[in-house]
C-alpha positions as CSV (number, residue, x, y, z in Angstrom):
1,X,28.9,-53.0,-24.9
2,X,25.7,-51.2,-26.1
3,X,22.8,-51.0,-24.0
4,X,19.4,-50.9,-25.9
5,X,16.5,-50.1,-23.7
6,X,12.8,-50.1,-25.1
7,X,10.4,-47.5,-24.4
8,X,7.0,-48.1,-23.1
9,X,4.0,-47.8,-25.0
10,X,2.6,-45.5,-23.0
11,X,5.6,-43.1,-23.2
12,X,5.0,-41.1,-26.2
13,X,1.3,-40.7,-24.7
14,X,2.2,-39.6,-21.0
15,X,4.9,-36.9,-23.2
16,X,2.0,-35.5,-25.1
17,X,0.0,-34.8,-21.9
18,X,2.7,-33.6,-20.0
19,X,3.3,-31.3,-23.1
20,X,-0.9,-30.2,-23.3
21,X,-0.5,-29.7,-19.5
22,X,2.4,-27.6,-19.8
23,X,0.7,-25.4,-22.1
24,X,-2.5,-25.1,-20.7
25,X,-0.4,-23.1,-17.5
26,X,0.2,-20.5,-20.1
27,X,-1.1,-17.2,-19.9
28,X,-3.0,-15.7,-22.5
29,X,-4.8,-12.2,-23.3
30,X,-8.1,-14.2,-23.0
31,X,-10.3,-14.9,-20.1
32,X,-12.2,-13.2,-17.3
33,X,-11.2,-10.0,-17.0
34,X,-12.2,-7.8,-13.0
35,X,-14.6,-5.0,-14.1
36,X,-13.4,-1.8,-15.3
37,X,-14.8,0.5,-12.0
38,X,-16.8,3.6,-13.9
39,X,-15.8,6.8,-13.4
40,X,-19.3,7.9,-11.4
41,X,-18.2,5.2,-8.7
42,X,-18.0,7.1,-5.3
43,X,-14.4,6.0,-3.1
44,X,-15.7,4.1,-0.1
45,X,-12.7,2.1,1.1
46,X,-9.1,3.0,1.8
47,X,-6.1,0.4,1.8
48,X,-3.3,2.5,3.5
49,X,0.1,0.5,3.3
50,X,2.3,2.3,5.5
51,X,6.5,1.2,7.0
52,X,7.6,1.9,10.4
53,X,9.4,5.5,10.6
54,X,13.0,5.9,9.5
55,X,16.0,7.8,10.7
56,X,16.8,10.0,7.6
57,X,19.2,12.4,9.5
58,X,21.3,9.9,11.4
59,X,20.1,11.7,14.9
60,X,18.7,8.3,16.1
61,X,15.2,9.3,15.9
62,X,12.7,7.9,13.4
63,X,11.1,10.6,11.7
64,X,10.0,9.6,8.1
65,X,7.7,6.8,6.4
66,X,6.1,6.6,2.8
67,X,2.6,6.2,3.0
68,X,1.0,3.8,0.2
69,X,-3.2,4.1,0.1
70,X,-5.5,2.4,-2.6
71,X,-8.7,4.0,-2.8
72,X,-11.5,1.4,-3.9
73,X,-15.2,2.5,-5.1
74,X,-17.6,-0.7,-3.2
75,X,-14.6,-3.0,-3.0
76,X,-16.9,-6.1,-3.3
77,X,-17.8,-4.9,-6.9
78,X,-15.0,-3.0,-8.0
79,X,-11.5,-4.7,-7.0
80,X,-9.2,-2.2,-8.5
81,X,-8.1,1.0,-7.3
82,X,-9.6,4.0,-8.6
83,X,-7.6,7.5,-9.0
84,X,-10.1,9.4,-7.1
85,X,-9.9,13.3,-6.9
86,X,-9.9,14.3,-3.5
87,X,-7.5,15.5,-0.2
88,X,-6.0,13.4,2.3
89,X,-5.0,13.8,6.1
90,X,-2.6,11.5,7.7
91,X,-2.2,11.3,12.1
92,X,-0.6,9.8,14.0
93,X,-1.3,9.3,17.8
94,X,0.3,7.8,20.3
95,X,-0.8,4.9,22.6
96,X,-2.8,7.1,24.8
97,X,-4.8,8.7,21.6
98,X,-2.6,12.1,21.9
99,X,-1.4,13.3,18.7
100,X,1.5,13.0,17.8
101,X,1.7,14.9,14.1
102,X,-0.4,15.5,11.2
103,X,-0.2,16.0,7.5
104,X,-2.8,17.5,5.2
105,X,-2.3,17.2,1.6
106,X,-4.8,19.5,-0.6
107,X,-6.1,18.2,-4.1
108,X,-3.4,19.1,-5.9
109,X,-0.6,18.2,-3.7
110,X,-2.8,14.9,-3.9
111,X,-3.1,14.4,-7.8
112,X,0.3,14.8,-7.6
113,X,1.0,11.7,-4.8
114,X,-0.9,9.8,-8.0
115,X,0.9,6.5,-9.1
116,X,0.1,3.9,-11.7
117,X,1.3,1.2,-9.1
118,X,1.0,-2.9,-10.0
119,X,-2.5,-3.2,-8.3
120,X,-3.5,0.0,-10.0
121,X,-4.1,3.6,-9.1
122,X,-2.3,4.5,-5.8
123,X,-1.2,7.9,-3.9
124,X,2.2,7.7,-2.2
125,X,3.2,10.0,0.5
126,X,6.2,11.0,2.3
127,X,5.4,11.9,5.9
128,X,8.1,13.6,8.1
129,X,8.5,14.3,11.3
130,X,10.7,17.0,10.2
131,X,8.4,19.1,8.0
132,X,7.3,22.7,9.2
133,X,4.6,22.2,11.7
134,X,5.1,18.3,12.5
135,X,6.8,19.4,15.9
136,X,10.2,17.2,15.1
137,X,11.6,13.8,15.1
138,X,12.1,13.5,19.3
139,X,9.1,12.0,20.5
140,X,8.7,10.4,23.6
141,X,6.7,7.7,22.5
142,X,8.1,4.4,20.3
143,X,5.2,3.6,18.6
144,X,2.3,5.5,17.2
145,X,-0.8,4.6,15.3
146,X,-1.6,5.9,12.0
147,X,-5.1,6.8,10.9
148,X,-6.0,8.3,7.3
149,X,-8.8,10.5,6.1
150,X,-10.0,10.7,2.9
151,X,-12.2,13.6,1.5
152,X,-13.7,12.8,-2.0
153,X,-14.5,16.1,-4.1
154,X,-17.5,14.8,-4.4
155,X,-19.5,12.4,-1.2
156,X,-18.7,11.3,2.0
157,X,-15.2,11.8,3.8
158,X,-13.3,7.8,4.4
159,X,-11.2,7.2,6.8
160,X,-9.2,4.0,7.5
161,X,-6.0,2.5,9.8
162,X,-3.4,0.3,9.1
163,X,-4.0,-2.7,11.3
164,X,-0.6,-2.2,13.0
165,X,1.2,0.8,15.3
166,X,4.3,1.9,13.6
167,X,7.7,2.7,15.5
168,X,8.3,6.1,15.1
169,X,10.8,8.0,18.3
170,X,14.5,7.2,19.6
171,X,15.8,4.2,17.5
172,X,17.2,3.2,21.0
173,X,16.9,4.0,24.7
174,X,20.8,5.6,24.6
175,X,19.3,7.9,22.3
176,X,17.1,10.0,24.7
177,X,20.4,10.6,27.0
């Protein structure tokens, strides 16, 4: 037994829409583009991106993070990162506004934090606990808050905190014993 069904009238129409529709979601090289920031645009926002602290030495203390930051000339205006030349310092401070370590990275050591990332120009850092100078990875606090400064070659010095604390100390209270 063969079943013959009819199509609709309106089939072949509603397949030619659904086709235009389909088509029209494509992307093209065409359109609105966000502004190309010139290069004479002074940094006034940072966007640091920053993971709680890891235990890289299997001691059962947290004592390194990478450090994202996005450096944006009048955001409003501009809303892709710029590579701007300049020197960071990174804190952090524990609940009670002591610090806890710090990290300075000079111009160069800067340029060369310098990644072409997916929302543009970024600098990624590597902050440890365990460098020379940082005072180690056994801190008696668990969490610490991160603030970043920012000093252009050229204008104002930025500054900027994640909205977060990170953890950062013993990765558990059996640790300290």
């Amino acid at each position: 037994m063969t079943t013959h069904s009819r199509s609709s009238p309106l089939c072949l129409p509603a397949a030619a829409l659904a086709g235009g529709l389909l088509l029209a979601g494509c992307v093209s090289d065409y359109g609105p583009r966000a502004p190309r920031t010139p290069a004479s645009a002074a940094p006034d926002t940072l966007v640091p991106i920053a993971s709680d602290f890891v235990d890289t030495d299997q001691n059962r203390f947290r004592d390194t993070t990478r450090v994202v930051v996005y450096v944006y000339a009048d955001s409003g205006r501009y809303p892709i990162p710029v590579a701007a030349d300049g020197a960071f310092e990174f804190r952090i401070e524990n609940p009670a506004g002591e610090r806890v370590a710090a990290w300075v990275f000079d111009r160069e050591q800067t340029r060369a934090a310098m990644r072409q990332l997916a929302p543009g120009p970024g600098f990624v850092f590597e902050l440890s606990l365990l460098a020379p100078g940082s005072g180690g990875d056994r801190v008696a606090d668990s969490e610490g808050q991160l603030s970043v400064l920012f000093t252009p070659s050229h204008g104002s010095p930025i500054s900027a905190r994640p909205t977060a604390p990170l953890l950062i100390g013993a990765l558990a209270p059996t640790a300290l014993r």
